[in-house]
KOLGUSE-275650 format. One record per residue: y, x, z of N, C-alpha, C, CB in turn. Coordinates in Angstrom, 3 decimals. Glycine has a CB too. Layout:
<rs>
<r n_Y="Y" n_X="X" n_Z="Z" ca_Y="Y" ca_X="X" ca_Z="Z" c_Y="Y" c_X="X" c_Z="Z" cb_Y="Y" cb_X="X" cb_Z="Z"/>
...
</rs>
This chain:
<rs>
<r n_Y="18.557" n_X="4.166" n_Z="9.380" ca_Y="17.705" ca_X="3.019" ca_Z="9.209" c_Y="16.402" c_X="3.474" c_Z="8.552" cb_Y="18.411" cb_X="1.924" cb_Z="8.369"/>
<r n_Y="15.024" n_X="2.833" n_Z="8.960" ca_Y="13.881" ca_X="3.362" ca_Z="8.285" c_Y="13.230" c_X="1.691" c_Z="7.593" cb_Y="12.713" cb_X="4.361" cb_Z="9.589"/>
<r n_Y="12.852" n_X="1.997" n_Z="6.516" ca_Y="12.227" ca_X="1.361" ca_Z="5.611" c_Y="10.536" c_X="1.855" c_Z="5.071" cb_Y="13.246" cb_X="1.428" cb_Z="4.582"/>
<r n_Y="9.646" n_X="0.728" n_Z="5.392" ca_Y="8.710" ca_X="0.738" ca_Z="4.960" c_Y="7.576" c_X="-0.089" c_Z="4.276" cb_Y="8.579" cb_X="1.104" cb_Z="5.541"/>
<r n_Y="7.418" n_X="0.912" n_Z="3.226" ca_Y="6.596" ca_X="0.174" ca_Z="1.978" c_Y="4.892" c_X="0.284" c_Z="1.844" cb_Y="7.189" cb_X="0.871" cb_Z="0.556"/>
<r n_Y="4.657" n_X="-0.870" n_Z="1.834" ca_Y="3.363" ca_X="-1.053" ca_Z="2.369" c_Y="2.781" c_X="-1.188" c_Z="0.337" cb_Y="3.202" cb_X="-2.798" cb_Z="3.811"/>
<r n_Y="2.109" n_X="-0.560" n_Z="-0.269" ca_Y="1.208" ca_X="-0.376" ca_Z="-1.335" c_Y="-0.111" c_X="-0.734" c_Z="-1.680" cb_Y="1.150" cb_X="0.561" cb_Z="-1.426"/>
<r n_Y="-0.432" n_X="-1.755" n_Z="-2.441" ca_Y="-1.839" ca_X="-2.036" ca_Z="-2.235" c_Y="-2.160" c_X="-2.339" c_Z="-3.828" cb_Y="-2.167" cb_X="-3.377" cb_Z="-1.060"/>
<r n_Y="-3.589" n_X="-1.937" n_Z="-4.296" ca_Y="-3.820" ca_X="-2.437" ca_Z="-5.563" c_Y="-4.448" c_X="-3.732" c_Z="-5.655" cb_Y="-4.543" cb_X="-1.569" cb_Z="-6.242"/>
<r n_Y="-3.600" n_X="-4.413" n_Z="-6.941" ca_Y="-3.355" ca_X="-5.842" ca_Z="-6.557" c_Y="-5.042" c_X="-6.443" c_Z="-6.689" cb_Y="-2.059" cb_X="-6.688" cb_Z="-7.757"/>
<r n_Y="-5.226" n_X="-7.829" n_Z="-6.233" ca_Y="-6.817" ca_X="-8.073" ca_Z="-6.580" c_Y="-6.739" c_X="-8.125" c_Z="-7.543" cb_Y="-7.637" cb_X="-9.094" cb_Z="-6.197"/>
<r n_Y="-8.216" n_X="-8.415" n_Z="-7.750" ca_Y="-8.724" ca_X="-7.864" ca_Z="-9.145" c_Y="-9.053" c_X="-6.348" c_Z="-9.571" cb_Y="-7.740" cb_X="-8.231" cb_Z="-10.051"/>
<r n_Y="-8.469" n_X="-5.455" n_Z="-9.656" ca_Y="-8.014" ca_X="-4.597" ca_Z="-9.881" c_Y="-9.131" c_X="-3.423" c_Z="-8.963" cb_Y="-6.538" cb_X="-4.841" cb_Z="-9.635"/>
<r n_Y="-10.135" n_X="-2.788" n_Z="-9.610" ca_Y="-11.087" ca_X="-2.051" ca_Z="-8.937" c_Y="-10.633" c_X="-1.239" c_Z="-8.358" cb_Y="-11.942" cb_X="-1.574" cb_Z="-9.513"/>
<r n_Y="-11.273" n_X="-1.267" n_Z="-7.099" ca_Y="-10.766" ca_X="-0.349" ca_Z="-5.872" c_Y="-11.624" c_X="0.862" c_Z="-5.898" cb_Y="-10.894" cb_X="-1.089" cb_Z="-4.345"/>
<r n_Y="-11.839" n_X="2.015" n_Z="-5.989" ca_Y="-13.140" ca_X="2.912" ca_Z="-5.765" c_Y="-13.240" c_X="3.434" c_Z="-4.298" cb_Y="-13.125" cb_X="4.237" cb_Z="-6.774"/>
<r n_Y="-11.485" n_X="3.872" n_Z="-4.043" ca_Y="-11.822" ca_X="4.196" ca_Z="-2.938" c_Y="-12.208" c_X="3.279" c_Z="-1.529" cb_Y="-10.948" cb_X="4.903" cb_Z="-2.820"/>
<r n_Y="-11.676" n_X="2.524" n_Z="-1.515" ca_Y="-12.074" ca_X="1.288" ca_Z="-0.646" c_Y="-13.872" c_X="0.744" c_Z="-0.506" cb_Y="-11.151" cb_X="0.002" cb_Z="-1.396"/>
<r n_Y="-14.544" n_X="1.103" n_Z="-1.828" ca_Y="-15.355" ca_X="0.929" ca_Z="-1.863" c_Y="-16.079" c_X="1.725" c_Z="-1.382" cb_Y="-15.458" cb_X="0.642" cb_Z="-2.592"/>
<r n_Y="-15.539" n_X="3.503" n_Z="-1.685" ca_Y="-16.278" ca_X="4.456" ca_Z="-1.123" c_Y="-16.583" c_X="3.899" c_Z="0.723" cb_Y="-15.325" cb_X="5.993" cb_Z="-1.393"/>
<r n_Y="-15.280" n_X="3.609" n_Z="1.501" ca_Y="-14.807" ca_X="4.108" ca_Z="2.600" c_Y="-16.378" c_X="2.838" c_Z="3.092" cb_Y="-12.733" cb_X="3.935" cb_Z="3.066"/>
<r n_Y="-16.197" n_X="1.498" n_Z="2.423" ca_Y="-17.125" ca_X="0.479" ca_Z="2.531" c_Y="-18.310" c_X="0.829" c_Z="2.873" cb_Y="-17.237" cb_X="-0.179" cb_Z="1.513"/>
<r n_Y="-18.558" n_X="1.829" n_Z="1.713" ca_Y="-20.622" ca_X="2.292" ca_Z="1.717" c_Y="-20.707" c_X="3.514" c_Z="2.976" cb_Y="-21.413" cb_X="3.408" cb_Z="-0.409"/>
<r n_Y="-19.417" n_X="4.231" n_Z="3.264" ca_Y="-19.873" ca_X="5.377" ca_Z="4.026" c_Y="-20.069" c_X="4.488" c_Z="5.751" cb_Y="-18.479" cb_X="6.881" cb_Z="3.893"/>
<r n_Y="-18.997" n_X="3.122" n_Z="5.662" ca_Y="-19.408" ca_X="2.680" ca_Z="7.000" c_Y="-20.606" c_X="2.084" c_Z="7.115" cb_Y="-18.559" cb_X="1.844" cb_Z="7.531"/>
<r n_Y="-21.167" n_X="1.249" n_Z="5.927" ca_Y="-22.464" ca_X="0.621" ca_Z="6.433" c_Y="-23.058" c_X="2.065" c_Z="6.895" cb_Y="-23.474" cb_X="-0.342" cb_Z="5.163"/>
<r n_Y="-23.181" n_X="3.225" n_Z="6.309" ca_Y="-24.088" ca_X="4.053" ca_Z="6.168" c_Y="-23.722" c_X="4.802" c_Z="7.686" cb_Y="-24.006" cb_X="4.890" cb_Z="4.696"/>
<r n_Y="-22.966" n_X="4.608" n_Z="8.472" ca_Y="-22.467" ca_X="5.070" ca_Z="9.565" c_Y="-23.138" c_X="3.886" c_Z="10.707" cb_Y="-20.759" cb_X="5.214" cb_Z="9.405"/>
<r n_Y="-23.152" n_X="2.842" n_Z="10.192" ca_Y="-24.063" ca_X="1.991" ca_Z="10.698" c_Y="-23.248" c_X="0.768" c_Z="11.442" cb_Y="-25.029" cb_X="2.804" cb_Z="11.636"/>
<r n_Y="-21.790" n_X="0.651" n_Z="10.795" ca_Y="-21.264" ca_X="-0.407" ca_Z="10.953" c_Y="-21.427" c_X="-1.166" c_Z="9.634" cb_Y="-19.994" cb_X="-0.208" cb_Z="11.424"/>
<r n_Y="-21.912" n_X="-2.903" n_Z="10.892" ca_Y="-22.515" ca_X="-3.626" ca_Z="9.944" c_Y="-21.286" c_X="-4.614" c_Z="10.330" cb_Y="-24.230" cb_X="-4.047" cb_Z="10.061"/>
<r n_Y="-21.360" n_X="-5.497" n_Z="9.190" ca_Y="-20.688" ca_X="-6.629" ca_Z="8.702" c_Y="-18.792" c_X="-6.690" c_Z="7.825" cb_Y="-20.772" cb_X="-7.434" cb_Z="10.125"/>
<r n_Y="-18.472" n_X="-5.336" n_Z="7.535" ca_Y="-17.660" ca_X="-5.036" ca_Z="6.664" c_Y="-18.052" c_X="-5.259" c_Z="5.543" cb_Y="-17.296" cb_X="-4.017" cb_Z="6.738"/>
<r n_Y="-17.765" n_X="-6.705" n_Z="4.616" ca_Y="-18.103" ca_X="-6.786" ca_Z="3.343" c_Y="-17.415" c_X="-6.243" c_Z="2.367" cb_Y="-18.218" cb_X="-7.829" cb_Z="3.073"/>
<r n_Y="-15.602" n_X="-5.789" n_Z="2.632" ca_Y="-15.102" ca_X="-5.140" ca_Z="1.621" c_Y="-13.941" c_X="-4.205" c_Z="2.114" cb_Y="-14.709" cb_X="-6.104" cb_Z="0.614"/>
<r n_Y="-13.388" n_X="-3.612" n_Z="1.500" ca_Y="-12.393" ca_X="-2.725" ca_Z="2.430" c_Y="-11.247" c_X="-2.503" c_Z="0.775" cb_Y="-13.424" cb_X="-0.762" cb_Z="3.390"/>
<r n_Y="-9.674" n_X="-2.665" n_Z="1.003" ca_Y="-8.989" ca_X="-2.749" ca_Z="-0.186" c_Y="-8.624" c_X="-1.247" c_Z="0.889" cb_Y="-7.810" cb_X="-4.291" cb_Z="-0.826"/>
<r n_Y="-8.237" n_X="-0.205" n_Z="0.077" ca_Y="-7.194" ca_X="1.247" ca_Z="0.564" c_Y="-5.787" c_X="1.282" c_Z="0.044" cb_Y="-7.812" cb_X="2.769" cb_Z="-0.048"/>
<r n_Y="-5.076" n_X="1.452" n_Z="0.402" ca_Y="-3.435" ca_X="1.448" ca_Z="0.296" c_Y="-2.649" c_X="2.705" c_Z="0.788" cb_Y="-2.851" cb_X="0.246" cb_Z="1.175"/>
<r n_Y="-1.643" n_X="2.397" n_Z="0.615" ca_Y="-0.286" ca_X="3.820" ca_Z="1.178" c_Y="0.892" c_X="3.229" c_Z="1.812" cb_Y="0.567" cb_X="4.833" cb_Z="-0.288"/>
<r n_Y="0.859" n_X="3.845" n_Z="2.545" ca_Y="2.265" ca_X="3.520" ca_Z="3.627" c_Y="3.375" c_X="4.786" c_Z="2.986" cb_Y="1.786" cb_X="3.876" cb_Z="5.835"/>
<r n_Y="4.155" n_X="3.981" n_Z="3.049" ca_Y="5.622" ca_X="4.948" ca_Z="2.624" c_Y="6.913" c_X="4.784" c_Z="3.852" cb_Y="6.409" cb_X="4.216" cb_Z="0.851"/>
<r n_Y="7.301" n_X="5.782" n_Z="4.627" ca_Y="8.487" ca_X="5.336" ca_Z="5.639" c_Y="9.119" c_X="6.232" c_Z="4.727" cb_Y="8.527" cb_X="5.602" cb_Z="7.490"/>
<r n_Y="10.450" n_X="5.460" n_Z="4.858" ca_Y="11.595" ca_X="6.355" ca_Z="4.386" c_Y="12.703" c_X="5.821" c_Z="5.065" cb_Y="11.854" cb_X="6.393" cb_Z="2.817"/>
<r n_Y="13.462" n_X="7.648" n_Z="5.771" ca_Y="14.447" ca_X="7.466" ca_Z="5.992" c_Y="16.265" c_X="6.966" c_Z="5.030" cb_Y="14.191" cb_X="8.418" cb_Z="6.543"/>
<r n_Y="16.774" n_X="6.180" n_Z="5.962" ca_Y="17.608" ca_X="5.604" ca_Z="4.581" c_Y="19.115" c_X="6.297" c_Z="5.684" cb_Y="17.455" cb_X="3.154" cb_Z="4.041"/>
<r n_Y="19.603" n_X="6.431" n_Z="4.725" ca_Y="21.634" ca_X="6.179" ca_Z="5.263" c_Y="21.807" c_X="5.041" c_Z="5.254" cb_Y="23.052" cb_X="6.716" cb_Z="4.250"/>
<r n_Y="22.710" n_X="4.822" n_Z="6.592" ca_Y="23.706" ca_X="3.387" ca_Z="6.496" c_Y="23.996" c_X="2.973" c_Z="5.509" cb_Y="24.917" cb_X="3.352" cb_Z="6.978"/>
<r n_Y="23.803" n_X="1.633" n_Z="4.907" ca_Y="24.282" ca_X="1.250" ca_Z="3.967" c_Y="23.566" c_X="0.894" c_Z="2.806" cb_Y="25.007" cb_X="1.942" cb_Z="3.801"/>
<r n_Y="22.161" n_X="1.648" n_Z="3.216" ca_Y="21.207" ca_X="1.434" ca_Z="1.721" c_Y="20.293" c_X="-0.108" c_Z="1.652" cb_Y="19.824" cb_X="2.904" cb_Z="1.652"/>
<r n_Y="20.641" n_X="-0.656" n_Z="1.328" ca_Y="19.752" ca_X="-2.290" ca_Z="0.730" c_Y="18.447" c_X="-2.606" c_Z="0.932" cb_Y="19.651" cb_X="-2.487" cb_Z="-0.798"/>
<r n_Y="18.020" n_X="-3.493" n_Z="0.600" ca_Y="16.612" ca_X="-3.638" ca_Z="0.560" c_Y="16.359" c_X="-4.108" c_Z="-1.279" cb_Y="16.094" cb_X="-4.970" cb_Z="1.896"/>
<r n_Y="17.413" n_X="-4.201" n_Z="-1.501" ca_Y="17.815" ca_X="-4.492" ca_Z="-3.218" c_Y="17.606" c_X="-3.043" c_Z="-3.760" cb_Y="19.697" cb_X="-5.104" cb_Z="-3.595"/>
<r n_Y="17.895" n_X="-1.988" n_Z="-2.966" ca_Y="18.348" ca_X="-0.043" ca_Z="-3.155" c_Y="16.660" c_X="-0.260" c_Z="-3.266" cb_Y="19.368" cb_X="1.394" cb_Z="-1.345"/>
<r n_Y="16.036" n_X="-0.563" n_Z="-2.338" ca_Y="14.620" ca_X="-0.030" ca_Z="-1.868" c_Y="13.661" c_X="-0.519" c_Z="-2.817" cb_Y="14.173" cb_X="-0.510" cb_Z="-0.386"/>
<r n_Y="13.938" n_X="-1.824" n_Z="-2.926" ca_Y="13.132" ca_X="-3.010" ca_Z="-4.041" c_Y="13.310" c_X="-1.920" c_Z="-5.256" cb_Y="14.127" cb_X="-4.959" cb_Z="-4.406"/>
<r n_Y="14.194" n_X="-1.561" n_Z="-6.007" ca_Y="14.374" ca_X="-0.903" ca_Z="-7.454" c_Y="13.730" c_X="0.451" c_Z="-7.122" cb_Y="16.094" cb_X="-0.752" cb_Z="-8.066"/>
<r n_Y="13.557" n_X="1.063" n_Z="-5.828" ca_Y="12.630" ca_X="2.422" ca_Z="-5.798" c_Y="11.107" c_X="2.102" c_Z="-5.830" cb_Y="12.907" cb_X="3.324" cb_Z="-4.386"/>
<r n_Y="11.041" n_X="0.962" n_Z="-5.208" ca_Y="9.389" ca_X="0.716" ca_Z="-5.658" c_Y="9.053" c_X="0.385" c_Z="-6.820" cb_Y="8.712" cb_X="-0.275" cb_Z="-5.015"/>
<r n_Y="9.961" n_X="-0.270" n_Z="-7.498" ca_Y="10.057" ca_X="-0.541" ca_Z="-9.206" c_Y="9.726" c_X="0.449" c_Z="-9.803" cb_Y="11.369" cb_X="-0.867" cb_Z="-9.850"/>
<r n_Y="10.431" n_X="1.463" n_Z="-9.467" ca_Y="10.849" ca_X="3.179" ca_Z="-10.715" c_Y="10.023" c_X="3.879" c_Z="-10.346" cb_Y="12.411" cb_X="4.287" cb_Z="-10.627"/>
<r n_Y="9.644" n_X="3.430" n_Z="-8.861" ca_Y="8.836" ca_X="5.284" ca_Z="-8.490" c_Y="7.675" c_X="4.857" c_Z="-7.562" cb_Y="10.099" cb_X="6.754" cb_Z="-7.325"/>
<r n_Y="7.637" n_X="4.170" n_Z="-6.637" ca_Y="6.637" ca_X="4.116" ca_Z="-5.184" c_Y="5.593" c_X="3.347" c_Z="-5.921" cb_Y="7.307" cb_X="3.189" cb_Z="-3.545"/>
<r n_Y="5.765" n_X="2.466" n_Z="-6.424" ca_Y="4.681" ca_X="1.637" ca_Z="-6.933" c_Y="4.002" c_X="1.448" c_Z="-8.535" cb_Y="5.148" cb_X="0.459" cb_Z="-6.564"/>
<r n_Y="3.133" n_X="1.228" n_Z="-8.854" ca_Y="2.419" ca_X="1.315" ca_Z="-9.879" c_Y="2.652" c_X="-0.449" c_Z="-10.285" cb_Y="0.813" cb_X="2.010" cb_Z="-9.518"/>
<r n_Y="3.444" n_X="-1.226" n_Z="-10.624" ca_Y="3.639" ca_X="-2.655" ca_Z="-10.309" c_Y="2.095" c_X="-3.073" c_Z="-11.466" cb_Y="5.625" cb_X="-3.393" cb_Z="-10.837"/>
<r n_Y="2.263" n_X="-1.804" n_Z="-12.327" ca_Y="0.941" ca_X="-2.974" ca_Z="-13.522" c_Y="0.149" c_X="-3.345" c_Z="-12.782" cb_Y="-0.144" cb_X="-2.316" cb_Z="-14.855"/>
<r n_Y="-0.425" n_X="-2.576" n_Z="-11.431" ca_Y="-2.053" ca_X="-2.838" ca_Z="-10.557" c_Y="-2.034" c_X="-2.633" c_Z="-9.455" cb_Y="-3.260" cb_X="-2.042" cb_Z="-10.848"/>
<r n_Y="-0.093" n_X="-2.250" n_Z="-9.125" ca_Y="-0.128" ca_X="-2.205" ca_Z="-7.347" c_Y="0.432" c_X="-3.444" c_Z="-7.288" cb_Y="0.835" cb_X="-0.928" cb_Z="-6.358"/>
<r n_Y="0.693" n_X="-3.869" n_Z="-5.691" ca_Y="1.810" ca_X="-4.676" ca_Z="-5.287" c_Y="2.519" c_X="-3.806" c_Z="-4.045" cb_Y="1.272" cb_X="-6.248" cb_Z="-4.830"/>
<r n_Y="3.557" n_X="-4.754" n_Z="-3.378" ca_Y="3.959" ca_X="-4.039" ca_Z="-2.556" c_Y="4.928" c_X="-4.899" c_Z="-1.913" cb_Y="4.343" cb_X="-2.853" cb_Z="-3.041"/>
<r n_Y="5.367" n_X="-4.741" n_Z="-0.479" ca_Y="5.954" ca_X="-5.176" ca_Z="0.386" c_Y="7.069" c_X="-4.186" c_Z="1.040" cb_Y="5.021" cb_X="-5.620" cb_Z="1.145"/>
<r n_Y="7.990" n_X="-4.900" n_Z="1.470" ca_Y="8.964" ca_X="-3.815" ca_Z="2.018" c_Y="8.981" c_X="-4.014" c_Z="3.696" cb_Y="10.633" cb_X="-4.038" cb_Z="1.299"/>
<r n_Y="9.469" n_X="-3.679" n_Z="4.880" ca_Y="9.907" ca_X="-3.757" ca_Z="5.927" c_Y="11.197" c_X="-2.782" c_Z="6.204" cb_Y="8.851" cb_X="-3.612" cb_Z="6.679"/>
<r n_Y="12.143" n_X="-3.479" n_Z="6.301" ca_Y="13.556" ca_X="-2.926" ca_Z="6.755" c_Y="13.882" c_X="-3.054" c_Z="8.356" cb_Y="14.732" cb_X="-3.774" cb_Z="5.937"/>
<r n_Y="14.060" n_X="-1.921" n_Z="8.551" ca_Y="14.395" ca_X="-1.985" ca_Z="10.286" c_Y="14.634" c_X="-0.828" c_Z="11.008" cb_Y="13.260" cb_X="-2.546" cb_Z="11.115"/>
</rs>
């Protein structure tokens, strides 16, 4: 089974790189992108049997930064 965790820093919460990626497109000469948030994709392979309760407590302990990330799971 593969599981994936989608990572994003929550709003509020200053983005730099998103901002970088923002200024290099106007400057590339795409116009009308007013903001861009950057994130991390995590797939992980699981054994039969592992939860989304298993997965939820790994983004807790380890995948996610909860003070200024958030995060979503997809099981499938």
């Amino acid at each position: 089974m593969k599981a994936r965790v989608h990572v994003m820093l929550k709003r509020g919460v200053l983005d730099p790189q998103g901002e970088a990626i923002r200024h290099a497109l106007g400057a590339m000469g795409f116009q009308g992108v007013e903001g861009v948030r950057q994130g991390k994709v995590i797939e992980l392979d699981l054994a039969d049997g592992v939860t989304e309760a298993e997965v939820t407590e790994m983004c807790e302990k380890l995948l996610a930064n909860t003070v200024i990330e958030s995060y979503s799971i997809e099981m499938g």
